[in-house]
C-alpha positions as CSV (number, residue, x, y, z in Angstrom):
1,X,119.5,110.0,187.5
2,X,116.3,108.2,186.9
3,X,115.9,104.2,187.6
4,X,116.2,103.1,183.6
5,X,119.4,104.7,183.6
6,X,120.4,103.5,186.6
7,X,119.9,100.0,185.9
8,X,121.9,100.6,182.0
9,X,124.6,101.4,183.9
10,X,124.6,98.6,187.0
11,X,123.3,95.7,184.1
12,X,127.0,96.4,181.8
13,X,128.3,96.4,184.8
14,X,127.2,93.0,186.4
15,X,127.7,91.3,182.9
16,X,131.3,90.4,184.0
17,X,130.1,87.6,186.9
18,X,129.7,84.7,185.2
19,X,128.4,82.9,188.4
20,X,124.6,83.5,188.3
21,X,123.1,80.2,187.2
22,X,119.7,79.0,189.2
23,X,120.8,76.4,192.3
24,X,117.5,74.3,191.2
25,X,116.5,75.4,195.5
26,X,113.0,75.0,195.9
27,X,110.7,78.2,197.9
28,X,107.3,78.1,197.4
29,X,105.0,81.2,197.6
30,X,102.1,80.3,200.6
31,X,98.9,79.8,198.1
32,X,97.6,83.5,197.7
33,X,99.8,85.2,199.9
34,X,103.1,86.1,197.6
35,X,104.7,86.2,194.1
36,X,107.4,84.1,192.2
37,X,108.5,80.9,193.0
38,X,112.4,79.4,192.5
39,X,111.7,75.5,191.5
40,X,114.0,73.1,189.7
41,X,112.7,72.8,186.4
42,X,113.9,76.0,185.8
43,X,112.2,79.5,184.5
44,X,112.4,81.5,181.0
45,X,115.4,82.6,179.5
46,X,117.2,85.5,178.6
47,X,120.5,86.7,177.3
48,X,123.0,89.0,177.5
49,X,125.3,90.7,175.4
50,X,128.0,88.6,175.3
51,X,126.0,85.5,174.6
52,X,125.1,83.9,177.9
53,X,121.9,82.6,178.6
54,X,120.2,83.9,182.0
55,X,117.0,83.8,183.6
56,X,117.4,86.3,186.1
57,X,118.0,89.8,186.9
58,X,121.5,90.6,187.1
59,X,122.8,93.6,188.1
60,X,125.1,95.6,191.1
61,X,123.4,97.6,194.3
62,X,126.4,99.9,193.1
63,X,129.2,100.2,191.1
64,X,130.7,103.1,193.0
65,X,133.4,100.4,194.4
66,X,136.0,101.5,196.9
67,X,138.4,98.8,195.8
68,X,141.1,99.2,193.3
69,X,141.3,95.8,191.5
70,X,143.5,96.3,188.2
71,X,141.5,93.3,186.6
72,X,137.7,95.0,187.1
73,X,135.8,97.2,185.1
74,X,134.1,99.2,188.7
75,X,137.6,99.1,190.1
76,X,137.9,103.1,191.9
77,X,140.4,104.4,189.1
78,X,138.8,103.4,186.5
79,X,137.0,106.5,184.1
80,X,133.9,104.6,184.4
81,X,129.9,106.0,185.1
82,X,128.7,105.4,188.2
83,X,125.3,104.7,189.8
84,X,124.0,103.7,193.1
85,X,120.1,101.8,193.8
86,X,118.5,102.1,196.8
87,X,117.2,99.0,197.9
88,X,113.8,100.0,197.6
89,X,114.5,100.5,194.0
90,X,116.2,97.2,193.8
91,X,113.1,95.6,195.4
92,X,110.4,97.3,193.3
93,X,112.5,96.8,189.9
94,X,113.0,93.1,190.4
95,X,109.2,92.8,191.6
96,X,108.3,94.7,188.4
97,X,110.0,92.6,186.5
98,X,108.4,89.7,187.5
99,X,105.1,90.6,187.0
100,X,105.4,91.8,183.5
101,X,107.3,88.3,183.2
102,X,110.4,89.3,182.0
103,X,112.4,87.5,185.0
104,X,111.7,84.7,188.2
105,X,114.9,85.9,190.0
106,X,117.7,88.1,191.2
107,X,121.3,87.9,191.1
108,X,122.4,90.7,193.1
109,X,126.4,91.8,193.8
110,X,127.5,95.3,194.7
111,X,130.8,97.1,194.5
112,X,132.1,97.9,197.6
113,X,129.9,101.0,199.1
114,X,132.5,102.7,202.2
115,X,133.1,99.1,203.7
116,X,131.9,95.5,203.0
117,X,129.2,95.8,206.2
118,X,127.6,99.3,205.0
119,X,127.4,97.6,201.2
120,X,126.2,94.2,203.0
121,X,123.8,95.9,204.9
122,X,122.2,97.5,202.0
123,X,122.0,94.0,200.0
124,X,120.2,92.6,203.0
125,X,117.6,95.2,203.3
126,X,116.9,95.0,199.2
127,X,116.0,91.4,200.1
128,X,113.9,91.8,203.3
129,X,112.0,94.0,201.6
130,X,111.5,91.6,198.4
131,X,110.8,89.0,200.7
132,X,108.2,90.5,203.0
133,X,106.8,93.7,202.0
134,X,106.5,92.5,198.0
135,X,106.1,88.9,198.7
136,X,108.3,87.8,196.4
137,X,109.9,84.3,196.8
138,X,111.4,83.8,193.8
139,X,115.1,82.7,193.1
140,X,117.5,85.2,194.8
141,X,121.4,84.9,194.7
142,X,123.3,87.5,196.9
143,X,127.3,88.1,196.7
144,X,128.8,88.2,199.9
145,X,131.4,90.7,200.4
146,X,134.9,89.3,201.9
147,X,135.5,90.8,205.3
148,X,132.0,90.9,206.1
149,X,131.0,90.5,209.7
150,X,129.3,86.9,209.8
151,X,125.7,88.2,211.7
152,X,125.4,89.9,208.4
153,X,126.1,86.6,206.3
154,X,123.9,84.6,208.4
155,X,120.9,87.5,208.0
156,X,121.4,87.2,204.1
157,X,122.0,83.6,204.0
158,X,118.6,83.0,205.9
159,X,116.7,85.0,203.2
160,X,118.4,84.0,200.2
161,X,118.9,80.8,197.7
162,X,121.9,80.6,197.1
163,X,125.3,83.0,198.4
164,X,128.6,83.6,196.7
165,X,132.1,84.9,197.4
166,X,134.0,85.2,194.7
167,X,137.9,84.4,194.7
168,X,138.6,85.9,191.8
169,X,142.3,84.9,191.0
170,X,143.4,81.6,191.7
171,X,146.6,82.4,193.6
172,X,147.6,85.0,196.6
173,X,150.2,86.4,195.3
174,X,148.4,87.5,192.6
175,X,145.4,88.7,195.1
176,X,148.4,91.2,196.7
177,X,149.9,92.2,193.4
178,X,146.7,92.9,191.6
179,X,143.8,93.9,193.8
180,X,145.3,94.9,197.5
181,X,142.4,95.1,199.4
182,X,141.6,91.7,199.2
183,X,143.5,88.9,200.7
184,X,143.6,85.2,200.8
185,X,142.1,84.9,204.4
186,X,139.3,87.9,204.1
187,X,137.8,85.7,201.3
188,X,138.0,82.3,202.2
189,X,137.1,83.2,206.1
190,X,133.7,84.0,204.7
191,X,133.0,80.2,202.8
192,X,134.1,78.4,206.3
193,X,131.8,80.7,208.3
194,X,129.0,80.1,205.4
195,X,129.5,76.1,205.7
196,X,129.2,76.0,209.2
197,X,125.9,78.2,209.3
198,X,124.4,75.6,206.9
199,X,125.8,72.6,208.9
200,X,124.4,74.7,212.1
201,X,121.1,75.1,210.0
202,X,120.7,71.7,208.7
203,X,121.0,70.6,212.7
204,X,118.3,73.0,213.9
205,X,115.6,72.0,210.9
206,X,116.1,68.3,211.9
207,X,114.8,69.4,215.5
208,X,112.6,72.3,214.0
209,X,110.9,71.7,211.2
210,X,110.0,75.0,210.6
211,X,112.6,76.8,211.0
212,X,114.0,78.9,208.0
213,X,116.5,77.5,205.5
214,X,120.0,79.0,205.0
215,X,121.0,79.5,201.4
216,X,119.3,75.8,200.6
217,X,121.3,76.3,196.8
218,X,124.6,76.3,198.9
219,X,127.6,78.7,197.9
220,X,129.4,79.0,194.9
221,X,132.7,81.5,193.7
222,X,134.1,82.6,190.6
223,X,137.8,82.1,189.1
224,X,139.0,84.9,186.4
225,X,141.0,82.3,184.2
226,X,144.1,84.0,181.8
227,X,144.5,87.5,183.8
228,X,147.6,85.9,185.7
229,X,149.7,83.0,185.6
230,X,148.5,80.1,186.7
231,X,148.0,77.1,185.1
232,X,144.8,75.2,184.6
233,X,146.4,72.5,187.4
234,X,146.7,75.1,189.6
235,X,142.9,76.5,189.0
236,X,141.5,72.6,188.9
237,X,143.9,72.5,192.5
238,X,142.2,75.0,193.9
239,X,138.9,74.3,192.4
240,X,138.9,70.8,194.0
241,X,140.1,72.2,197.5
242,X,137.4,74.0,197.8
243,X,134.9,71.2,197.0
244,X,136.1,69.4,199.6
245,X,137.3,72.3,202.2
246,X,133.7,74.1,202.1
247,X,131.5,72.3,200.1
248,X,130.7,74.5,197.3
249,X,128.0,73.7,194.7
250,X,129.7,75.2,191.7
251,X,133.2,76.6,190.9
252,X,132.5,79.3,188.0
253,X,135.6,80.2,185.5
254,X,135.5,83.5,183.7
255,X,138.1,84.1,180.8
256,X,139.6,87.7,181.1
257,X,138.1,90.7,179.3
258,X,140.8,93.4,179.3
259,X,139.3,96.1,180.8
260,X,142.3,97.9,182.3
261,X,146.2,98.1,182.3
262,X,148.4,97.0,184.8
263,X,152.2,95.9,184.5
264,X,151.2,92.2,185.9
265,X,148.0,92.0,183.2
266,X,148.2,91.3,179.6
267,X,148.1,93.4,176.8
268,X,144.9,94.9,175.8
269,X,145.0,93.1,172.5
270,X,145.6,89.4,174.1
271,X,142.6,87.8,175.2
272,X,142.3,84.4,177.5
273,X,141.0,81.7,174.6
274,X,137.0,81.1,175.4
275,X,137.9,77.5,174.8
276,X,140.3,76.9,177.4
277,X,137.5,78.5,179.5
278,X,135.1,75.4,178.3
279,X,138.2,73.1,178.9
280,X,138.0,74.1,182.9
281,X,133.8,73.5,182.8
282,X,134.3,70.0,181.5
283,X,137.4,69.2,183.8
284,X,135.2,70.3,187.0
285,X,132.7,68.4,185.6
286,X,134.7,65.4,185.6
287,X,135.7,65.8,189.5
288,X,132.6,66.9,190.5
289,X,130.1,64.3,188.7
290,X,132.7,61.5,187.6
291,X,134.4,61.3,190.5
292,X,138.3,62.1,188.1
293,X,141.0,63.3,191.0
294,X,142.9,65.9,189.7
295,X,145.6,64.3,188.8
296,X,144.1,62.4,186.4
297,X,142.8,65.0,184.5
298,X,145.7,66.8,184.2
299,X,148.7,64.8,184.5
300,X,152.1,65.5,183.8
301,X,151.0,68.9,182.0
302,X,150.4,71.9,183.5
303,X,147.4,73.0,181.2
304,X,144.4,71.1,179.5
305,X,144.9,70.0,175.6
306,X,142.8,72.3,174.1
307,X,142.7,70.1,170.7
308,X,140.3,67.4,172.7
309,X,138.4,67.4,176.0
310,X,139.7,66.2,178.8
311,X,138.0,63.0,179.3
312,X,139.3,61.8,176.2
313,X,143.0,63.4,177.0
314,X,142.8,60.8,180.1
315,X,141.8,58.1,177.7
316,X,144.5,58.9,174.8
317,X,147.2,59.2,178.2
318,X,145.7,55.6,179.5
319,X,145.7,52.9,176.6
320,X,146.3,50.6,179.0
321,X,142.1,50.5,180.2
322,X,140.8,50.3,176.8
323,X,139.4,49.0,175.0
324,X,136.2,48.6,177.5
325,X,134.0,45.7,177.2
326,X,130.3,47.0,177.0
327,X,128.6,43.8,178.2
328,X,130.7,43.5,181.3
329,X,132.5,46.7,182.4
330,X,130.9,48.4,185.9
331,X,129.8,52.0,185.4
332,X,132.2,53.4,187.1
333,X,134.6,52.2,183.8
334,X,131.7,52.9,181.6
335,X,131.5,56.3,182.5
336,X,135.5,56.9,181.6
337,X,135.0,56.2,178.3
338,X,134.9,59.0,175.5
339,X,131.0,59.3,174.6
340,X,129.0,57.8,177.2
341,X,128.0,60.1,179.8
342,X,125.9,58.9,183.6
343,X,123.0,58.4,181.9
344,X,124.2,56.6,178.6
345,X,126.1,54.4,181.1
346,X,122.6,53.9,183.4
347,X,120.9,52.7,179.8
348,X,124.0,50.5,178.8
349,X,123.2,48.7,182.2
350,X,119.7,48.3,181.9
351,X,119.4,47.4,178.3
352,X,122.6,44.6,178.8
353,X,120.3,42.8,181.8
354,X,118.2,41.0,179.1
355,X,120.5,40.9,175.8
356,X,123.7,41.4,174.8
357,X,124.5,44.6,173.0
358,X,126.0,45.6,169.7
359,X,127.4,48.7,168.8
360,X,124.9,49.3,166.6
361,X,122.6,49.7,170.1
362,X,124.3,52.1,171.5
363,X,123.5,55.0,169.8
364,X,120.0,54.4,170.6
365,X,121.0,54.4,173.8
366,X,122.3,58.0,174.7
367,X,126.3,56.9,173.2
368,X,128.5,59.2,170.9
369,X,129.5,56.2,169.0
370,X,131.7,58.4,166.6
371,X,133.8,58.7,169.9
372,X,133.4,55.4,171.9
373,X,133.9,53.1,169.0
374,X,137.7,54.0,169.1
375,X,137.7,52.9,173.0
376,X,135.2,49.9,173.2
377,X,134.2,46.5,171.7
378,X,130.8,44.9,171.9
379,X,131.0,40.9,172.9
380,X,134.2,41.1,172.2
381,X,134.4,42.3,168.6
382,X,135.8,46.2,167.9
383,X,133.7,48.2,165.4
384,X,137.4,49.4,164.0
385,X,139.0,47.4,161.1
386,X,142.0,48.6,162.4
387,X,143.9,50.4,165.7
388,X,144.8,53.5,165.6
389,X,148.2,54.8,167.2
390,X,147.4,57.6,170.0
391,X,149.0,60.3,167.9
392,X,147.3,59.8,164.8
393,X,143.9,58.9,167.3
394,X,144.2,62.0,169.3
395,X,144.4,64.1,165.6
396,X,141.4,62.2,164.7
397,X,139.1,63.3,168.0
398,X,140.4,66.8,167.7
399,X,139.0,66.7,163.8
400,X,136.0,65.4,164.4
401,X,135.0,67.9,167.2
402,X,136.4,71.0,164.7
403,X,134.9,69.2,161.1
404,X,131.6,66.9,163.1
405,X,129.7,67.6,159.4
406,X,132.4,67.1,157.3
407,X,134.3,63.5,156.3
408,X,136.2,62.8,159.4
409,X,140.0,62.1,159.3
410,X,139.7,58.6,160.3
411,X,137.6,57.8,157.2
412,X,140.1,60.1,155.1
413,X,143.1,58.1,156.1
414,X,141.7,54.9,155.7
415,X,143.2,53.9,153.0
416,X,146.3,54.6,153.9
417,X,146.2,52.6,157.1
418,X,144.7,49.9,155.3
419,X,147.5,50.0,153.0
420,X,150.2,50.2,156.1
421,X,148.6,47.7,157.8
422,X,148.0,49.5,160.7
């Protein structure tokens, strides 16, 4: 089997990890002495097939995997082709690449080759190799293989942007029921051993200031979202645990692609819905740049209202904060309202230091008016003629994100709650 065919077949099969986004870590190539160079403005982009946009080459060392996992495509039992690189082969390829411009960085996983350390071993030496025989310092994020011995991580980690062990389902009871090789403890022993090398690392560069970086884009993990279960509070749970517990950059959710049958999986012909997928993105975005607990996003539910995102969910559940007075209110209030983000809050601040503003202002200044106006007022005057119950105010938020070119419901219904005197 030649290398193009080999990397058909490991590229389909990479395509499933969803956790491959650039860190933004910086490693500069010494002038004239090496290739590529992972910075935070990002690098060129490409996609795959099923619509995400990348910038790196993705693909698998191997997808020859010893495991049986019911929910993967590579599992062992599965009638599936199979293909093995070499790690020179992963080396030149990715160094290839770059030169003819058609990547700035690897993602690189690996079905499980005999035993995590033999596949480990073999990931390590595809990126010693990149890193000192082709010169390439580039991005490079490397999946680390639960039950791996830690001298291992800590090789990798020291030569690499950004590492990764994904925990797959969000539960373990589901681990045991639906992919028995793995376990609770092989997966999260890996992220504590990874968050004490870079707290170990982060000590010896304050005394050395040359010494190497460990995985400077810090560790992140994947979550398969509808193959089991749980609910989305039980995913944002465990999502938030681990931000605090091992102080991951980025918790990555994957909705479930049947690709095999199993009495605990669903049917072939029911698929997770992509939006409740986007649902979890904004949610952890909330916790992990709004500073939203949990609790608040969710509530008393178990799973996210699909109809509207989930800052506005809080908002429609909390009538009691609103609405928010945009000459006063602290950002930490501004931010909690439906259609101002960090920076729209930043410019609310700025601009209000030498005039007061009107709603008419905010727009210019980085605000979704068509959302906020339902939650704010503007020196004390609300841009609505009239309030709007939260049922009938929660139906118009949904309609506007489904219909945003189209008359909204509000404006339909005027009328009507003109006439009603609502």
């Amino acid at each position: 089997m030649d290398l193009e065919q080999k990397l058909a077949i490991l590229g389909e099969a990479a395509r499933y990890d969803a956790s491959c986004a650039s860190c933004g870590s910086e490693r500069q190539a010494p002038k004239g002495k090496g290739v590529g160079n992972a910075y935070k403005a990002g690098i060129c982009h490409s996609w795959t097939e099923d619509g995400r946009c990348v910038s790196l080459l993705k693909v698998l060392m191997s997808n020859a995997c010893q495991y049986n996992c019911a929910y993967c495509a590579n599992r062992c039992s599965a009638n599936t082709e199979r293909a093995t690189m070499t790690p020179r082969e992963i080396a030149h390829l990715t160094a290839e690449f770059f030169r003819r411009n058609y990547i700035e960085g690897l993602f690189i996983s690996s079905g499980v080759v005999k035993n995590a350390d033999y596949t480990m071993e073999l990931m390590a030496e595809a990126v010693r190799l990149l890193r000192t025989e082709y010169r390439f310092y580039g991005y490079i994020h490397a999946k680390v293989i639960p039950g791996t011995d830690p001298l291992l991580v800590q090789r990798l980690g020291l030569m690499v942007d950004r590492v990764s062990v994904n925990i797959e389902l969000p539960s373990e009871r589901s681990l045991e029921l639906l992919a028995p090789q793995k376990s609770k403890q092989k997966i999260l022993a890996p992220m504590g051993q990874i968050r004490a090398m870079q707290t170990q690392n982060l000590a010896e560069r304050r005394r050395f200031r040359s010494a190497p970086k460990f995985a400077p884009g810090g560790q992140s993990t994947q979550m398969i979202v509808g193959a089991t279960g749980e609910s989305d509070s039980q995913i944002l749970r465990l999502a938030s645990g681990l931000y605090k517990n091992y102080e991951l950059r980025r918790v990555y959710f994957s909705a479930y692609v049947p690709v095999g049958s199993h009495p605990a999986l669903p049917p072939a012909d029911v698929k997770t819905p992509l939006r409740r997928e986007h649902r979890l993105y904004q949610a952890d975005w909330l916790m992990r740049r709004y500073r939203f607990d949990v609790s608040e996003i969710t509530g008393d539910d178990e799973n996210l209202d699909e109809a509207v995102d989930p800052k506005c969910a809080w908002a429609l559940r909390h009538p009691e904060f609103f609405p928010v007075e945009i000459n006063t209110a602290d950002q930490e209030m501004l931010i909690r309202v439906p259609g101002i983000g960090l920076i729209g809050a930043r410019h609310i601040i700025a601009a209000r230091r030498s005039r007061k503003l009107e709603l008419e202002d905010l727009a210019k200044l980085g605000v979704v008016t068509k959302r906020a106006r339902y939650f704010i007022t503007c020196k004390g005057r609300s841009a609505l003629k009239h309030a709007f119950p939260p049922e009938l105010l929660r139906a118009i938020l949904a309609d506007a994100r489904e219909n945003p070119d189209q008359m909204s419901l509000a404006e339909t219904l005027q009328p009507q709650l003109a006439a009603a005197e609502i």
